[in-house]
C-alpha positions as CSV (number, residue, x, y, z in Angstrom):
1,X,1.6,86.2,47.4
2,X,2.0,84.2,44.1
3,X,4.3,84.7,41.6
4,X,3.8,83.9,38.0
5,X,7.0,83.5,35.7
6,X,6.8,84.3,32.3
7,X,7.6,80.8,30.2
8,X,10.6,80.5,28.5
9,X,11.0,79.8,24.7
10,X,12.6,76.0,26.0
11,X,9.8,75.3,28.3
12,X,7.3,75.9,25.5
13,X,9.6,73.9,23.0
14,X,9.5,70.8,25.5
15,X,5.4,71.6,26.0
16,X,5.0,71.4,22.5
17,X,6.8,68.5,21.6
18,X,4.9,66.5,24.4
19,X,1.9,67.1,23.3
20,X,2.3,66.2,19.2
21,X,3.9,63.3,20.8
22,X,0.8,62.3,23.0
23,X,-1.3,62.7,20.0
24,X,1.1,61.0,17.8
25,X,0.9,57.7,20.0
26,X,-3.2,58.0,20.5
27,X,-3.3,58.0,16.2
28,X,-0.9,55.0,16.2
29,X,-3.1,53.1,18.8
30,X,-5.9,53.9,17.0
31,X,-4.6,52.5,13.5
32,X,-3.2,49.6,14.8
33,X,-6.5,48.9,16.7
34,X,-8.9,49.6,13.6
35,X,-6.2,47.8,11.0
36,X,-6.4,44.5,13.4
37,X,-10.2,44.6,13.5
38,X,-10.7,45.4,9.6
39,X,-8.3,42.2,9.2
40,X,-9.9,40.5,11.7
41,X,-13.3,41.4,10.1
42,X,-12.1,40.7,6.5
43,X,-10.3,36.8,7.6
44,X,-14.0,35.8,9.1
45,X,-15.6,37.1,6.4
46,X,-13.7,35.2,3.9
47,X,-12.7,32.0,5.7
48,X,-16.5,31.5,4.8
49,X,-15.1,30.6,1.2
50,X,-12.1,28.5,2.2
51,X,-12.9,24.9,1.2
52,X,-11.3,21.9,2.8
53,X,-9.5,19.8,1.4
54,X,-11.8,16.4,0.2
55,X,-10.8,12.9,1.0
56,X,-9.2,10.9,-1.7
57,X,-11.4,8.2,-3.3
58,X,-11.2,6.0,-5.6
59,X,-12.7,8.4,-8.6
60,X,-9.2,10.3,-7.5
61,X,-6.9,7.8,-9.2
62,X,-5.9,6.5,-12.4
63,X,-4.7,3.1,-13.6
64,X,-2.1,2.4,-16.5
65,X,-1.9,-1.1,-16.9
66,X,1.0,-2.5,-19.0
67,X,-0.2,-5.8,-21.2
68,X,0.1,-7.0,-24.9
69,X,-2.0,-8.8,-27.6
70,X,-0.5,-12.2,-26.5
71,X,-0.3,-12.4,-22.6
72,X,-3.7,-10.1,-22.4
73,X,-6.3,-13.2,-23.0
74,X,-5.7,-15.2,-20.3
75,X,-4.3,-12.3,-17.5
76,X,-7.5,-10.3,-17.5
77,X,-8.7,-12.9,-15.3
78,X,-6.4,-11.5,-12.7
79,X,-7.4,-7.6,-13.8
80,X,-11.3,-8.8,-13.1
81,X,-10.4,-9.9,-9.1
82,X,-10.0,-5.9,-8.7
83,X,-11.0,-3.7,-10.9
84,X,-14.8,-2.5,-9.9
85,X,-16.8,-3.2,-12.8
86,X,-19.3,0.0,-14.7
87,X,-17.3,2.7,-15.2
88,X,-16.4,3.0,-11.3
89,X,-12.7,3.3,-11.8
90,X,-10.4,5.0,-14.5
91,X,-7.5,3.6,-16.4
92,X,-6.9,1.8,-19.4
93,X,-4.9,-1.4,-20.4
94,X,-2.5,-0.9,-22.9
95,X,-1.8,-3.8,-25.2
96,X,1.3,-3.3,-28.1
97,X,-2.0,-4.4,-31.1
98,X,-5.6,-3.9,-31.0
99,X,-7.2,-7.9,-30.2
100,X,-9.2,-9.2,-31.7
101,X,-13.2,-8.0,-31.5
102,X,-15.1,-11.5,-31.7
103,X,-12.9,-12.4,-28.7
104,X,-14.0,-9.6,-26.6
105,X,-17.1,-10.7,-24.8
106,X,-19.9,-8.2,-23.5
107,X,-19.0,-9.2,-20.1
108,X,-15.4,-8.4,-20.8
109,X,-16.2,-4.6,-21.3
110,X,-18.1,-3.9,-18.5
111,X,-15.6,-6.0,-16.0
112,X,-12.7,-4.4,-17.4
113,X,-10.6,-1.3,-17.9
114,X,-10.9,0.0,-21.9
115,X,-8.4,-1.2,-24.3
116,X,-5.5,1.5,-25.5
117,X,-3.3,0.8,-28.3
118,X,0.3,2.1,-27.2
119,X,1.8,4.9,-29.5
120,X,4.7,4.0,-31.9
121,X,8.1,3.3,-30.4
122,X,10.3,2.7,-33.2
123,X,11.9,6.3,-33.0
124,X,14.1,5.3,-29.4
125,X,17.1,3.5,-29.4
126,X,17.2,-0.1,-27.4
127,X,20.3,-1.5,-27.0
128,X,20.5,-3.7,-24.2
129,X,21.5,-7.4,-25.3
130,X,19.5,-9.7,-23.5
131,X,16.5,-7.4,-22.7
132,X,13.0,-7.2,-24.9
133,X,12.4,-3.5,-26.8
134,X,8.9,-3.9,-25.8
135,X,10.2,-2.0,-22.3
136,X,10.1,1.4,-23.9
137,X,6.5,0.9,-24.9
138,X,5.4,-0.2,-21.2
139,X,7.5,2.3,-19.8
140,X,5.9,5.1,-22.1
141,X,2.6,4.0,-20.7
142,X,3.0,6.5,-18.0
143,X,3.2,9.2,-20.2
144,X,0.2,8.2,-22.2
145,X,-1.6,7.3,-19.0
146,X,-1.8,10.9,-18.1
147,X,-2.1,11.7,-21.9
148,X,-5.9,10.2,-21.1
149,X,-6.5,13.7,-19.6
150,X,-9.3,12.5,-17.0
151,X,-10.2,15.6,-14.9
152,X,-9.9,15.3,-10.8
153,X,-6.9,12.9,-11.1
154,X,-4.9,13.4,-7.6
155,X,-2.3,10.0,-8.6
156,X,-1.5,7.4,-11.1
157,X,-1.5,3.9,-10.4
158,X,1.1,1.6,-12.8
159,X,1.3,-2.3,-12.9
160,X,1.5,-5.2,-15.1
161,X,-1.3,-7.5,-16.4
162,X,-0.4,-9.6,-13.8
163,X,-0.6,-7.1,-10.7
164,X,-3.1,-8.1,-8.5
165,X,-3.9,-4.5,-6.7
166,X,-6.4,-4.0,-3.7
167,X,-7.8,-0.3,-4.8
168,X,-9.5,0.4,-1.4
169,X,-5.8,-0.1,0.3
170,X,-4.2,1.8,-2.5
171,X,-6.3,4.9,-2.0
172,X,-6.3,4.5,1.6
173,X,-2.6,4.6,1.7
174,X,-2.2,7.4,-0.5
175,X,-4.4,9.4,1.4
176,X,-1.9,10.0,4.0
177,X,0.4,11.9,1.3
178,X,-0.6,15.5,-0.6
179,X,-1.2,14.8,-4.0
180,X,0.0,18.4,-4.7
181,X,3.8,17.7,-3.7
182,X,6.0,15.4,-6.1
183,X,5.9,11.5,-4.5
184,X,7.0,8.7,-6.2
185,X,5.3,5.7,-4.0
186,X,6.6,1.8,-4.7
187,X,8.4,-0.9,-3.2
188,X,11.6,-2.7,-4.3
189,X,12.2,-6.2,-4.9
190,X,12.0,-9.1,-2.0
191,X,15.4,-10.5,-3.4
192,X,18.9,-8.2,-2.4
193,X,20.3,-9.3,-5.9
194,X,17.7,-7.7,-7.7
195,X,17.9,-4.6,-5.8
196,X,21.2,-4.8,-6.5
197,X,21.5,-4.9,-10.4
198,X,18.2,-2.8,-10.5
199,X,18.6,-0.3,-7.8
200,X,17.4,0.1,-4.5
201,X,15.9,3.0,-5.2
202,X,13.7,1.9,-8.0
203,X,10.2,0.9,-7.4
204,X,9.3,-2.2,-8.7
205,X,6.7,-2.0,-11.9
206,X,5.4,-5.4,-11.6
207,X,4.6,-4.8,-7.3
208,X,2.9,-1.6,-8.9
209,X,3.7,1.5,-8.1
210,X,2.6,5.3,-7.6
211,X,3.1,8.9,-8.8
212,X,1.4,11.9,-7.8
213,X,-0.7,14.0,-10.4
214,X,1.4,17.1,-10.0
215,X,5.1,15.2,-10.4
216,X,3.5,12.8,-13.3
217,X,2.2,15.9,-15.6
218,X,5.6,17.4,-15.2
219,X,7.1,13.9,-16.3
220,X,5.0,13.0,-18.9
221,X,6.4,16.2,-20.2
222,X,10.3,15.1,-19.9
223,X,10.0,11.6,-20.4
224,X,10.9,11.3,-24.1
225,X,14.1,12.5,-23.7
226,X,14.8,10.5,-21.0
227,X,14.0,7.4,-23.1
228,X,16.4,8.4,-25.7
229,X,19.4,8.8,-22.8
230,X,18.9,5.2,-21.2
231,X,19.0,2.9,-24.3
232,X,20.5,1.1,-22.5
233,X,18.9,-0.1,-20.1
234,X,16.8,-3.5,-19.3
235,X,13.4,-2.2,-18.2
236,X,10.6,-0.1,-18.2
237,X,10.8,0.0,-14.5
238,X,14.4,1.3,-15.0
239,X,13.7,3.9,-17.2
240,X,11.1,6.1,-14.7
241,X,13.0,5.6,-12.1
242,X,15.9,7.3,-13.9
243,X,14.0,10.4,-15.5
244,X,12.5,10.6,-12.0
245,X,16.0,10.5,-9.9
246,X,16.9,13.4,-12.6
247,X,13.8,15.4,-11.6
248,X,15.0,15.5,-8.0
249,X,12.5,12.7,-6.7
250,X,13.5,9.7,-4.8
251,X,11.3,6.3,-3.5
252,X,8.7,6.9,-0.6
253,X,8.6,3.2,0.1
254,X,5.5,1.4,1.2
255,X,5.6,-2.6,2.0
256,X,2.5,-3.5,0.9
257,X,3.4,-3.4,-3.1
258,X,4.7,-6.8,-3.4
259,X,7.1,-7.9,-6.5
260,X,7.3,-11.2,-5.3
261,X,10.5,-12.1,-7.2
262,X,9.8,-16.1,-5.7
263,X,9.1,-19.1,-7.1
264,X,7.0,-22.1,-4.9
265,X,4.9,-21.5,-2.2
266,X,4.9,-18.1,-0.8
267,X,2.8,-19.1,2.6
268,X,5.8,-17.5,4.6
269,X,6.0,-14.4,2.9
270,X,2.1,-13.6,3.1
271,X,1.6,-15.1,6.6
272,X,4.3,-12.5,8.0
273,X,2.8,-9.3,5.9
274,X,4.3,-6.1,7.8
275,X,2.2,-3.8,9.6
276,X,1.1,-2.2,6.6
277,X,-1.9,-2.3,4.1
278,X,-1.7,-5.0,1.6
279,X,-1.5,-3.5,-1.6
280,X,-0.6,-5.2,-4.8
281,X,0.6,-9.3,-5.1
282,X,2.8,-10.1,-8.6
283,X,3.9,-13.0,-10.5
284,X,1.1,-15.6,-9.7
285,X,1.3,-17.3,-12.3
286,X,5.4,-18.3,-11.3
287,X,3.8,-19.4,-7.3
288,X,1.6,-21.8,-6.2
289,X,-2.1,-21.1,-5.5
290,X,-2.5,-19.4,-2.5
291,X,-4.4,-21.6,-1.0
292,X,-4.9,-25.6,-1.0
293,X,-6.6,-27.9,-3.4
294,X,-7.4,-25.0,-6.0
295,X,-6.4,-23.1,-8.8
296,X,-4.2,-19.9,-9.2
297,X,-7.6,-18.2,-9.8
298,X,-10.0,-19.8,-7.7
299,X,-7.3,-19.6,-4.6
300,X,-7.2,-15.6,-5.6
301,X,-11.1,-15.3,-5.5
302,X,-11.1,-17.3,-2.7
303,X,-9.0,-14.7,-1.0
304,X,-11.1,-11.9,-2.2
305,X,-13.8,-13.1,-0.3
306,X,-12.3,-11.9,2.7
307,X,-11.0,-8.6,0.4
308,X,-14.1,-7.2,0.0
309,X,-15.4,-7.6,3.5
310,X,-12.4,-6.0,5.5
311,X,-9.5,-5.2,3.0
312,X,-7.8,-3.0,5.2
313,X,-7.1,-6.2,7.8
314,X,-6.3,-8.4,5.4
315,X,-3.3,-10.4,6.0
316,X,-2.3,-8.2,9.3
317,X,-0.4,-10.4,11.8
318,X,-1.3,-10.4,15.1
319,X,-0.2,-12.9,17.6
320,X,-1.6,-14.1,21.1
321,X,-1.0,-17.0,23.6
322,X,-2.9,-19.7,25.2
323,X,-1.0,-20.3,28.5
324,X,-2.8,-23.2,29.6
325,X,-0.9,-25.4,26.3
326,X,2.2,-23.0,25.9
327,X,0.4,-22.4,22.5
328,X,1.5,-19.6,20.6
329,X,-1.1,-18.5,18.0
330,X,-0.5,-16.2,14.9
331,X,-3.1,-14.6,12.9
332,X,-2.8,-13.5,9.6
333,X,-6.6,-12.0,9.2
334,X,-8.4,-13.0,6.0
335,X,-5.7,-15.8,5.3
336,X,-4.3,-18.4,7.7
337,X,-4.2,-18.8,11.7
338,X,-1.1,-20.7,12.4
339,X,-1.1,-23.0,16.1
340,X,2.5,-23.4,17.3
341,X,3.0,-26.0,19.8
342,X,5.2,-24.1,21.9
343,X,5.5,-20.8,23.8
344,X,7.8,-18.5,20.9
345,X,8.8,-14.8,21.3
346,X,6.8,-12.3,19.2
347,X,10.3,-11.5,17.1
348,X,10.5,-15.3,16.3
349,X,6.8,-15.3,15.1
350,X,7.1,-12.4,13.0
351,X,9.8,-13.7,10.8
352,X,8.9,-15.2,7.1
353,X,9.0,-18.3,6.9
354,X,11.0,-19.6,3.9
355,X,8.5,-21.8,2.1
356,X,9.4,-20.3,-1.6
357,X,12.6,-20.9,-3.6
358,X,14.7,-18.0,-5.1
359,X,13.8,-16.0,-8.1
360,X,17.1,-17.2,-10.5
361,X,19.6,-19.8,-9.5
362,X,22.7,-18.0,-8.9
363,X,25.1,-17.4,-5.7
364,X,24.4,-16.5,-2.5
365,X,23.2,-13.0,-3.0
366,X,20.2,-14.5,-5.3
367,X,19.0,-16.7,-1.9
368,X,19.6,-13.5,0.4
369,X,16.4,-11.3,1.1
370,X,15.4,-8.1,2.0
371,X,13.8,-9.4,5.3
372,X,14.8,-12.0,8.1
373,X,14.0,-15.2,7.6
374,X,13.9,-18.6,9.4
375,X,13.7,-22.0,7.6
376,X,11.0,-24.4,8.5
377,X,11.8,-26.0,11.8
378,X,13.3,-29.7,10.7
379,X,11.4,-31.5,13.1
380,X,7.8,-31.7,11.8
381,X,6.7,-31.5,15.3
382,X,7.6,-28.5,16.2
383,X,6.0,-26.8,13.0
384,X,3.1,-24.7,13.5
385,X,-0.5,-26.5,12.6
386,X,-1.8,-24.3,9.5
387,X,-5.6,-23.6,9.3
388,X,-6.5,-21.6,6.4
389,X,-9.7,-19.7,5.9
390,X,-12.6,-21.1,4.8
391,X,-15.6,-18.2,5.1
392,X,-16.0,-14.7,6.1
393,X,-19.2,-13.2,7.7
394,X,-20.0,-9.8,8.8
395,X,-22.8,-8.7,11.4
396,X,-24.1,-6.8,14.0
397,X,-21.4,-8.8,16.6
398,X,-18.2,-7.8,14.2
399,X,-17.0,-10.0,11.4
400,X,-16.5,-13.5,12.2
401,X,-13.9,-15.4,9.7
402,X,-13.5,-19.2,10.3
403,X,-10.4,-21.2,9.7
404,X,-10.4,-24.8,8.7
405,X,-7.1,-27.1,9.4
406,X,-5.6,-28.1,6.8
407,X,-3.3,-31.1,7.6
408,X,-1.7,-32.4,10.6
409,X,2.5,-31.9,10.5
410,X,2.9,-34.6,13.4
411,X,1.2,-37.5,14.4
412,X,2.3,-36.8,18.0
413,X,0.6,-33.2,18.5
414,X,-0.4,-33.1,21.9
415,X,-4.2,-34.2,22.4
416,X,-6.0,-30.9,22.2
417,X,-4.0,-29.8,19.2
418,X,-4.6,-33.0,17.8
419,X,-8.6,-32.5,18.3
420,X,-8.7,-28.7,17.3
421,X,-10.1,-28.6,13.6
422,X,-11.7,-24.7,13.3
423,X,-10.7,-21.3,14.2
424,X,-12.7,-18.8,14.6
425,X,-12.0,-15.0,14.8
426,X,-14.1,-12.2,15.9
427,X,-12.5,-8.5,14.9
428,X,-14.7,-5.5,14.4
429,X,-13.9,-3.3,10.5
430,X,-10.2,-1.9,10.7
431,X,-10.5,1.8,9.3
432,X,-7.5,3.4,9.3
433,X,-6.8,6.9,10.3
434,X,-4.4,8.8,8.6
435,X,-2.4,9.0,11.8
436,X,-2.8,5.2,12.0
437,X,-1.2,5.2,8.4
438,X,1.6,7.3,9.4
439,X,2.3,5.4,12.9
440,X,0.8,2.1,12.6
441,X,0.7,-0.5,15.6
442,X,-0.2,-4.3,15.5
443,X,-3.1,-5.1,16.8
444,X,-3.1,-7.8,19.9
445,X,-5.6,-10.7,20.3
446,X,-7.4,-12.7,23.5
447,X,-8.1,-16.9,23.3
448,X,-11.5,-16.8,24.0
449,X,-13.1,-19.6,26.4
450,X,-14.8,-22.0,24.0
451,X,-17.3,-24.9,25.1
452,X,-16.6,-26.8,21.3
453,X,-13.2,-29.2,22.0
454,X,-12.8,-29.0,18.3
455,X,-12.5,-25.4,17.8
456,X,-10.8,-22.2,19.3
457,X,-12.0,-18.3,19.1
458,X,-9.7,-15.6,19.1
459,X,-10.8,-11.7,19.4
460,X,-8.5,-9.4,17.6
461,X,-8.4,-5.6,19.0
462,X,-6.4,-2.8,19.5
463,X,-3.7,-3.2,22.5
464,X,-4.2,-1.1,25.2
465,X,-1.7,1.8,25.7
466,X,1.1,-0.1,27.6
467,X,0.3,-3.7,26.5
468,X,2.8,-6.1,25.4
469,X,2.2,-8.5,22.9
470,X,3.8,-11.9,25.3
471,X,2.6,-15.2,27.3
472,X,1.6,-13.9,30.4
């Protein structure tokens, strides 16, 4: 016999509350369930509309140039090595009086950036003895830079009428930084004593430098009052640097703006270029050509030859050996190939030469650099044999760049030295990645066997993962 027991009033309690709760948990399941699908639903459905973000070109920057009516004339030549000529770039050069018309050819216009007439200066204070006033009116060229309003700007590019820039390496390196966040992008001074005096935190204005659209609007904005604070100081150069530092911004340095505070022959300084883009040269008119047996100008456009068939390589050091001579062989694409007679560590190699005298005469600290250097060896023997380029070709085999000797250091080189009169380099386009940009590696390089006694080829490549750059 079975026996049913009437349930109590807790038992039903309990009953009850384990069934709302059961139900309770299915709902929540439920929501979360349908609420994770609906989002899921709503993110696919919209990532449809999310754009990515375009590459930087060269339509993305902007160039202020700083010039006047006196030094303009004869310095454009410099401006027309870079700038791309019909309206393919944006900027303007600002000059302190409008020249003259007659003297502005047709070919001028269309070779060049526009002419801008600065704004009147005479409202700020200068009052630093020794220095020129005309520094406010170059330094407010920033300010009316991005008072040009040109639509899709991502940076401003500043120089002097006598920066050389290379634009594809210049928006090629900015790439690698968001245009949205506040960068200030330069390089300081190749002399400690100008660092010094100037700061080391101050980029350069004759090396050229760089400010993002976003931190430039906000500046153009401040930069006035700035101005009036530091009267007192020397340059232009000075004067962003200081309204920047009080925005909150410091230096992102890149080595490839070059002030080149040196006088003479700056072979040692170009010949050892850091791995790093090449992007501005200054002062030409205080060094000597760049290359032999021309003019300032014709050595530049000589050297813009190779520009404008691999800028990204140019002047990138790499360094192989010939074991069979204890040669060691250092090439500076686009520029020189270097033959020393001797087997020489890669650390010795990639120091700069001092070929170029000091910037001011002074004490020690005016002949002390921001790099290590090594003076030419005293025995002309042991220099290396200098071959400097002489063409550029590019084809379906890679881009072939010859190098022609250009004098013998020692009558003594050993015979196949003595004999070797061309170079030749094989290489294939460098195009950077932006993780290239942000972790770059020298390339190495192989002596290729060569059936001409009077010339050598070289291949330059990447190394291989664990390759070390040595005589083997």
């Amino acid at each position: 016999m079975q026996f049913f027991h009437k349930p109590t009033k807790v038992q039903s309690l309990i009953n009850f509350i384990l069934v709302t709760t059961s139900f309770c948990g299915i709902y929540v399941l439920v929501s979360v369930l349908f609420l994770g699908t609906s989002k899921l639903v709503q993110f696919h459905s919209s990532s449809k509309y999310v754009s990515t973000p375009t590459q930087t070109t060269l339509d993305h920057v902007v160039f202020g140039i700083a010039s006047s009516k006196g030094s303009w004339p004869k310095r454009k030549e410099f401006v027309k090595l870079w700038w791309k000529p019909n309206n393919s770039m944006k900027g303007c050069v600002f000059l302190d009086t409008r020249p003259d018309e007659e003297k502005q050819g047709r070919d001028d216009k269309n070779s060049l950036p526009p002419l801008c007439v600065s704004q009147d200066t005479s409202r700020f204070r200068y009052t630093c003895h020794g220095g020129l006033r005309s520094a406010i009116r170059v330094a407010r060229v920033v300010a009316e830079t991005v008072a040009l309003n040109h639509s899709n700007v991502r940076w401003y590019v500043f120089g002097d009428d006598d920066t050389v820039f290379f634009p594809e390496n210049v928006v090629k390196t900015l790439s690698k930084y968001d245009h949205e966040l506040w960068y200030y992008v330069g390089s300081h001074s190749e002399v400690y004593e100008q660092n010094r005096l100037f700061g080391f935190g101050m980029a350069f204005g004759g090396a050229g430098f760089a400010i993002s659209s976003s931190l430039a609007k906000v500046l153009a904005k401040v930069f006035d009052s700035c101005i009036q604070r530091y009267h007192f100081l020397y340059g232009s150069d000075g004067r962003v640097y200081s309204c920047l530092a009080e925005l909150g911004v410091g230096l992102t340095h890149e080595p490839g703006f070059h002030q080149v505070d040196l006088r003479g022959n700056t072979f040692g300084l170009l010949a050892a270029h850091p791995v790093s883009p090449l992007l501005s040269l200054h002062h030409p008119e205080y060094t000597d050509p760049i290359f032999p047996n021309m003019t300032t100008t014709q050595a530049l456009r000589h050297f813009f030859g190779a520009v404008n068939v691999d800028s990204q390589r140019m002047l990138q050091q790499t360094v192989c050996y010939n074991s069979r001579f204890s040669w060691t062989i250092s090439v500076s694409w686009g520029y020189t190939v270097q033959v020393f007679p001797n087997h020489m560590p890669l650390r010795e190699v990639i120091k700069v030469q001092e070929t170029f005298k000091q910037w001011r005469k002074g004490n020690l600290l005016a002949k002390s650099f921001t790099f290590n250097t090594v003076e030419p060896h005293h025995d002309p023997c042991k220099r290396p044999t200098i071959f400097f380029l002489d063409s550029v070709s590019s084809g379906k085999d890679g881009i072939i760049s010859s190098y022609k000797r250009s004098f013998r250091n020692c009558s003594s080189d050993a015979s196949s030295l003595m004999r070797l009169e061309w170079i030749k380099v094989v290489s294939d386009k460098l195009d950077l990645g932006i993780k290239q940009l942000k972790a770059p590696r020298r390339h190495c390089c192989d002596v290729l066997p060569s059936s001409g006694g009077d010339q050598m080829e070289i291949e330059v490549r990447e190394c291989k993962d664990e390759e070390l750059i040595y005589m083997h």
